[in-house]
N, C-alpha and C positions, 0 to 999 in steps of 0.2 A: 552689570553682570548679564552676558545670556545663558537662557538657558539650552535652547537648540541650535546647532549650528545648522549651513545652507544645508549640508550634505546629509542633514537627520531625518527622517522619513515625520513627514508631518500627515494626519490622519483629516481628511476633510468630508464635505458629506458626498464626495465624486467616488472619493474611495469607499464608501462601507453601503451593501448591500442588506436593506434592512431586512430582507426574506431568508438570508442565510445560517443564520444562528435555526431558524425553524427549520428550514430543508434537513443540516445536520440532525434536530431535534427528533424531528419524525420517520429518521433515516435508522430508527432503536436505539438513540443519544440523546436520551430526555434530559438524561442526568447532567449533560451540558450547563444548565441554569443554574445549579447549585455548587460551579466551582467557585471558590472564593481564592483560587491563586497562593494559595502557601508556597505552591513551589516544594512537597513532597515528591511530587511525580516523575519530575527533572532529576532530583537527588537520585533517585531510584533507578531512573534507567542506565541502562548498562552504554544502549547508543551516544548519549549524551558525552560520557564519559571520554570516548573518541574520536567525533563528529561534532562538528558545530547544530545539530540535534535538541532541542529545548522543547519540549512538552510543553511544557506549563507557556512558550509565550505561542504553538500554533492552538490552543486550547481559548486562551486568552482573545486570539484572533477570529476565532471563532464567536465568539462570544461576539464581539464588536463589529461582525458580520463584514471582516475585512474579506470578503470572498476572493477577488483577483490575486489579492496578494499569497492567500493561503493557495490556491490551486494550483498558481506558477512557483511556489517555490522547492524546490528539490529535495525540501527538510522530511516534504509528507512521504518522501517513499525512505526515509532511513529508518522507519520504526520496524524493527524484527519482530511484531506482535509478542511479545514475550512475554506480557502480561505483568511484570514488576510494576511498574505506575499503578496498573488499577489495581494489585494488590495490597499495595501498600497506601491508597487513597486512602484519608479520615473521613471523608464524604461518597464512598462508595460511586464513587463517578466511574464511567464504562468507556475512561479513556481509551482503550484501541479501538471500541465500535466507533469512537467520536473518526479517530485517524480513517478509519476503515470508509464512514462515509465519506470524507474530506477526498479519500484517495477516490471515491465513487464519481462523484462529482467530479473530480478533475480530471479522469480517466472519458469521461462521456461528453467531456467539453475541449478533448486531444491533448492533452497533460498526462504524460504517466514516464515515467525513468525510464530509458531503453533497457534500466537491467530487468525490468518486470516486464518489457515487451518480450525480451528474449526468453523469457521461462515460460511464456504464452507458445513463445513458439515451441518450445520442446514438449508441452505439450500437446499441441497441435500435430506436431511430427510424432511423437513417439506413445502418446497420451501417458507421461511423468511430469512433473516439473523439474526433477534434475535426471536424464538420463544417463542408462547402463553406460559403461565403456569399456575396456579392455581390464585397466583395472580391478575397478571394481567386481566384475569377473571372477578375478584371481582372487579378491580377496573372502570372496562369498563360498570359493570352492575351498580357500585354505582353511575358512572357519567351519567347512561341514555343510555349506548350503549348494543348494544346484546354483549353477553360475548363473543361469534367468531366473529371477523370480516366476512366480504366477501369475503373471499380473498381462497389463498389453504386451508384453515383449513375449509372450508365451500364447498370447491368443490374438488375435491377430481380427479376430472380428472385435472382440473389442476396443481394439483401437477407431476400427470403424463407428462404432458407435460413441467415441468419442468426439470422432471427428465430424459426425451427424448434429451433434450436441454443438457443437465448437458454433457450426453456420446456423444452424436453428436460432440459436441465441445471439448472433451476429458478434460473436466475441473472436472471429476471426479480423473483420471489420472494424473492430475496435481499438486489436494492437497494430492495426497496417500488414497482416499476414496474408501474403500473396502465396495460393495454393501452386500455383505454375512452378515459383523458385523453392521452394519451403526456406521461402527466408524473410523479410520484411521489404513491402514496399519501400522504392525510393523513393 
């Protein structure tokens, strides 16, 4: 009888980064150590449910300091932070800060989903992460609101000062935002 076949992902010590369980750790994911893997957190999430998205094994991976594999995989930017998993933990684990450093790390090491570059940009461009459009316009005056909020699209220095912040913190640098195009480098 085997038990792995060629094509099953075999864990050796090339693959697990023993400093990475801590980096996540001291990233505000202390709570990382005391997962024991139930597999409530998975149950829970709503992403899971419609994405190939599994909590409990990027948690797991974490734990066993598979770092390359967690940083390049696409699963860490499906979490919607929604907080179900760490609500429903028995062991009070801070699974989204866990994701959240996962995504830090991978974001600082050129790993991030293009859909989270592009909300970098609109904020960059517009300082929202989902900006105004025509519709939603119409639908803010139909409910009684002014069609701009108050916010950057109504102050204009503000935006400024967003976009002060964006390059201070080099978080323009970060998602590949080329000031020249307002669009992402090639």
């Amino acid at each position: 009888m085997t038990l792995l076949n060629e094509s099953d992902y075999l864990i050796t010590e090339e693959n697990v980064d023993p400093t990475f369980k801590d980096v996540i750790m001291a990233n505000g994911s202390e709570s990382l150590a005391v997962c024991y893997q139930c597999g409530t957190c998975s149950g829970a999430c709503p992403s899971g449910r419609r994405t190939p998205y599994m909590i409990r094994r990027l948690v797991r991976k974490a734990l066993m300091g598979l770092k390359e594999d967690l940083i390049t995989d696409d699963a860490i930017w499906m979490c919607t932070t929604c907080y179900e998993c760490q609500e429903r933990c028995p062991r009070d684990i801070k699974i989204v800060e866990i994701v959240k450093a996962i995504r830090n790390v991978a974001a600082k090491e050129g790993y991030m989903a293009k859909a989270h570059k592009m909300t970098g940009v609109y904020v960059a461009k517009t300082g929202h992460a989902v900006p105004i459009n025509d519709s939603v316009k119409a639908l803010r005056k139909e409910i009684g609101l002014d069609e701009v909020p108050a916010t950057t699209h109504s102050h204009p220095e503000a935006l400024e000062e967003v976009q002060t912040l964006i390059k201070a913190t080099g978080f323009d640098e970060l998602i590949g935002y080329d000031w020249a195009s307002g669009d992402l480098k090639e």
